[in-house]
C-alpha positions in Angstrom: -2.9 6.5 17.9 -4.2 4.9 14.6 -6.8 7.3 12.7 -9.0 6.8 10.3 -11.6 8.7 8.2 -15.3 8.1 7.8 -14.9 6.9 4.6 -13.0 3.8 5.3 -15.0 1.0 6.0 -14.3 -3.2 6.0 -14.9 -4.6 2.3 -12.2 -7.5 2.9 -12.2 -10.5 0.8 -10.2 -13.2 0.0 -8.3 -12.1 -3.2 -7.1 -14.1 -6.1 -3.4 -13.4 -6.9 -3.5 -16.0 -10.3 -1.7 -13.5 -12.5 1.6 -13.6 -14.0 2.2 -10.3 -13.9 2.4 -8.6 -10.1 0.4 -5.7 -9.9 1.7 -3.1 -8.0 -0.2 0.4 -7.1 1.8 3.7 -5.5 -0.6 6.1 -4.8 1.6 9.0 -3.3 2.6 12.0 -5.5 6.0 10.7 -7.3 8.6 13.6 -4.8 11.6 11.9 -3.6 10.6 12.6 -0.1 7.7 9.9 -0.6 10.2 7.2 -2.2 9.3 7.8 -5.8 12.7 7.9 -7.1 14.5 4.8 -5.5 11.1 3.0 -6.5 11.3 3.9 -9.5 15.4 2.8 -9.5 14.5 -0.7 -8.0 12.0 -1.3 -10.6 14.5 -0.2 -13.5 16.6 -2.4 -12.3 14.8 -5.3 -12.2 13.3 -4.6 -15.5 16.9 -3.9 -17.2 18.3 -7.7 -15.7 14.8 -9.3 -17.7 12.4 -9.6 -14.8 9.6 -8.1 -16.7 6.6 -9.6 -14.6 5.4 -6.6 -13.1 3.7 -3.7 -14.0 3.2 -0.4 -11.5 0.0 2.0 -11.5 0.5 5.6 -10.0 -2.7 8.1 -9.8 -0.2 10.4 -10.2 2.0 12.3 -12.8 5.5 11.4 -12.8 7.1 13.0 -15.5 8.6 9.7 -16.1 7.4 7.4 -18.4 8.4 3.2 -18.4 7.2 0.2 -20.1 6.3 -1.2 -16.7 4.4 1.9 -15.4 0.6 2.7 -16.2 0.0 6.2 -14.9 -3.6 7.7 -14.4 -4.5 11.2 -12.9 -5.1 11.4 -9.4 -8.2 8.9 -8.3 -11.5 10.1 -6.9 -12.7 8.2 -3.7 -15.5 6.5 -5.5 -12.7 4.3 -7.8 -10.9 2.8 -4.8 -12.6 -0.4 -5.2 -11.7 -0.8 -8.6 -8.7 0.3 -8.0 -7.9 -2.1 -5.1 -9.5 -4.7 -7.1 -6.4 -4.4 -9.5 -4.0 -4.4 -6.9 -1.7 -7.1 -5.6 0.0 -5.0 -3.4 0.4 -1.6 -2.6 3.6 -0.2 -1.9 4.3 3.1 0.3 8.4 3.1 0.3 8.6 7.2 1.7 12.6 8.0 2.2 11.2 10.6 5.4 9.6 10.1 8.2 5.9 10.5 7.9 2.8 10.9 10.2 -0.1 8.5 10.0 -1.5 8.6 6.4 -4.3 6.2 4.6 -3.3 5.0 1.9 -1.9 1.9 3.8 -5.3 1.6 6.1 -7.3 2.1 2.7 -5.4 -1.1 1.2 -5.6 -3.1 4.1 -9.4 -2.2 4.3 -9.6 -4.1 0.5 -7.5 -7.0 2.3 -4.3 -5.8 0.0 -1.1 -7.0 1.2 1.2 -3.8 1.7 5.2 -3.2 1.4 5.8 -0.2 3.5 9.2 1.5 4.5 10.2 1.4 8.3 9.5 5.2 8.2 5.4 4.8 7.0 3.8 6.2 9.8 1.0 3.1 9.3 3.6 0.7 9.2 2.5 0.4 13.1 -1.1 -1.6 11.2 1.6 -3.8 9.3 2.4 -6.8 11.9 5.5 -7.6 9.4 5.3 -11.0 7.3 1.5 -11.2 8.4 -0.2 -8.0 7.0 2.4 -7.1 4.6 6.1 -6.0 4.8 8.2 -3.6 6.5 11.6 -2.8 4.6 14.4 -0.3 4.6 13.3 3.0 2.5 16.5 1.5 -0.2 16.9 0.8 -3.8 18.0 -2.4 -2.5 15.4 -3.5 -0.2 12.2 -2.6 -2.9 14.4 -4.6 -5.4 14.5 -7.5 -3.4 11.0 -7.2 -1.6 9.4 -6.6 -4.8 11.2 -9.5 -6.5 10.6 -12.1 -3.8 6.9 -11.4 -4.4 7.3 -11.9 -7.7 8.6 -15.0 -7.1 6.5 -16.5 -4.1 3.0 -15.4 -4.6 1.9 -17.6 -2.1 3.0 -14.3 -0.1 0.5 -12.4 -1.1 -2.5 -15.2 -0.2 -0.8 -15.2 3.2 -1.1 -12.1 4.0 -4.1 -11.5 2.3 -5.3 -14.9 4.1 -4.2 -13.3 7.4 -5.4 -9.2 6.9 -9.5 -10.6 6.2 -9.1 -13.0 8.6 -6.9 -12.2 11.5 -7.1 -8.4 11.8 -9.0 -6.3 13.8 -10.0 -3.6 11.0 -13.4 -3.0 12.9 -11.5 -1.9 15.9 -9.2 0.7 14.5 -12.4 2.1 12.9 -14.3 1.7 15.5 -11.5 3.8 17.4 -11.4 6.8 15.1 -14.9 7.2 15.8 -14.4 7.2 19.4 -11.9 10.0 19.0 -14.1 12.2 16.9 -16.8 12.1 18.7 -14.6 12.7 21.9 -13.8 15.7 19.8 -17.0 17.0 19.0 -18.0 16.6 22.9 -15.2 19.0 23.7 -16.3 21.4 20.6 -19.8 21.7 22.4 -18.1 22.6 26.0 
């Protein structure tokens, strides 16, 4: 079942992705469990062969430290809009298999395109090539995913195009609060 929190609500829009530079946001802690380091890897890579039209945001600390990374401490609910506002894409490339977390619902809820590995318990919101993409948790598949954005922003209006105007946000929020209130009903029995 998809879940939600109360905090998430629908402030879709049509986004404008006119910048050279792609901007990327990670917003899980930077363990190797979560991706972090073949991320990071993919994005060396790239930068070491010239392709320096990217940059990457983490609310995290890394302990790493790149020309092509902008890190900030963790981010307080209030900022996500900001903080989505400054996002291209967000990218969630965890190595393990994870329940359902937000972070990809969150983006989608700013109509951000997402990049999410097959083992992203919310890749089941990603309808892949429509919503965002759904990839291998590899070196080699962020490298190229991340690369053919770069290239073909006309990607990221797609699925921006198609997550504000094709997607049924209301009803996966609308379902949470079915489920909590279901919930509370059995709390009071």
């Amino acid at each position: 079942l998809p879940i939600s929190h109360r905090e998430i609500s629908d402030h879709r829009k049509i986004k404008k992705f006119d910048s050279e530079i792609l901007r990327i946001t990670y917003l899980a802690p930077a363990k190797p469990f979560k991706g972090y380091g073949i991320l990071r890897d993919a994005l060396d890579e790239l930068w070491n062969e010239g392709e320096h039209r990217f940059r990457l945001t983490m609310y995290n600390e890394s302990g790493d430290s790149r020309e092509y990374m902008e890190i900030h401490e963790a981010f307080h609910y209030s900022e996500m809009a900001e903080m989505f506002e400054k996002t291209d894409v967000l990218i969630a490339p965890s190595v393990w298999y994870e329940t359902y977390g937000f972070t990809v619902l969150e983006a989608i809820s700013y109509g951000v395109p997402v990049i999410v590995s097959e083992n992203v318990g919310a890749k089941d919101l990603v309808e892949n090539e429509e919503y965002g993409m759904i990839i291998e948790p590899t070196k080699q598949a962020i490298k190229q995913a991340v690369e053919r954005v770069i290239q073909d922003r006309s990607w990221l209006e797609k699925c921006n195009w198609n997550i504000v105007q094709e997607m049924k946000l209301d009803k996966i929020i609308d379902s949470f609060l079915e489920i909590q209130k279901l919930y509370e009903d059995i709390g009071s029995i």
